[in-house]
C-alpha positions in Angstrom: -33.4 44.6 13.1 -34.3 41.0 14.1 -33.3 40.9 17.2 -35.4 43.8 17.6 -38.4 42.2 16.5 -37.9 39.4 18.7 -37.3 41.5 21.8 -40.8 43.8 20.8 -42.5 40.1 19.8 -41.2 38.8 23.5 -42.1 42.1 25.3 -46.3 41.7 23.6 -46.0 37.7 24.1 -45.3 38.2 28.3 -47.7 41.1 28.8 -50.5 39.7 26.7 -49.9 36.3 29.3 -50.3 38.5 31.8 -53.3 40.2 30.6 -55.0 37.0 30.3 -54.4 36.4 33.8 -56.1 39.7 34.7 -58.9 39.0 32.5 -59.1 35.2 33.7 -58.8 35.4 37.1 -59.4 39.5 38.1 -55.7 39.1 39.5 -53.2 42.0 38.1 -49.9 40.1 38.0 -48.2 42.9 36.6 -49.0 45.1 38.8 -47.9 42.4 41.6 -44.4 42.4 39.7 -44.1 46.1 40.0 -44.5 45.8 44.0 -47.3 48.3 43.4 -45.5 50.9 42.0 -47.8 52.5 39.5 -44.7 54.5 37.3 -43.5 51.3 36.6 -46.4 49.7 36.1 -47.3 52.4 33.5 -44.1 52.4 32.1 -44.2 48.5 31.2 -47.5 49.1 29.4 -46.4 51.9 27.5 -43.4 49.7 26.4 -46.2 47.5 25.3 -47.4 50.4 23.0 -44.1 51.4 21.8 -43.0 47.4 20.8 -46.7 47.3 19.0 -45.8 50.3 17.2 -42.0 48.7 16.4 -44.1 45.5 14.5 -46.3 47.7 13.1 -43.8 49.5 11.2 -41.7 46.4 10.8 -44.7 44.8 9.0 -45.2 48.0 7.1 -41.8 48.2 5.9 -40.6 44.6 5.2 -43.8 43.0 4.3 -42.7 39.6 5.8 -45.4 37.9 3.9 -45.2 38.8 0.5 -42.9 36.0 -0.1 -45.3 33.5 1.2 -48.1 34.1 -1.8 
């Protein structure tokens, strides 16, 4: 479960760098890393949806703050 979380933290840390990129600078580095290829370029953002949805539910379920109040 962990590592999983880290992974799906990892995978939204590195897109949303590249995203700012896009936004910044109007260059899509993604797409650049995907030689153009739009399935994969697809396919990395909707692993960006799918580790959202992991954190969502990992939030949901083990309430990682509750301790903290």
């Amino acid at each position: 479960m962990k590592l999983t979380t880290l992974i799906c933290c990892g995978i939204l840390f590195f897109l949303g760098i590249f995203a700012s990129i896009y936004a910044f600078s109007g260059f899509d580095l993604l797409l650049f890393l995907c030689g153009g290829n739009q399935i994969a370029y697809r396919s990395l953002l909707s692993l960006a949806g799918i580790a959202a949805g992991w954190l969502l539910f990992w939030l949901i379920a083990f309430r990682p703050t509750r301790p903290l109040s």
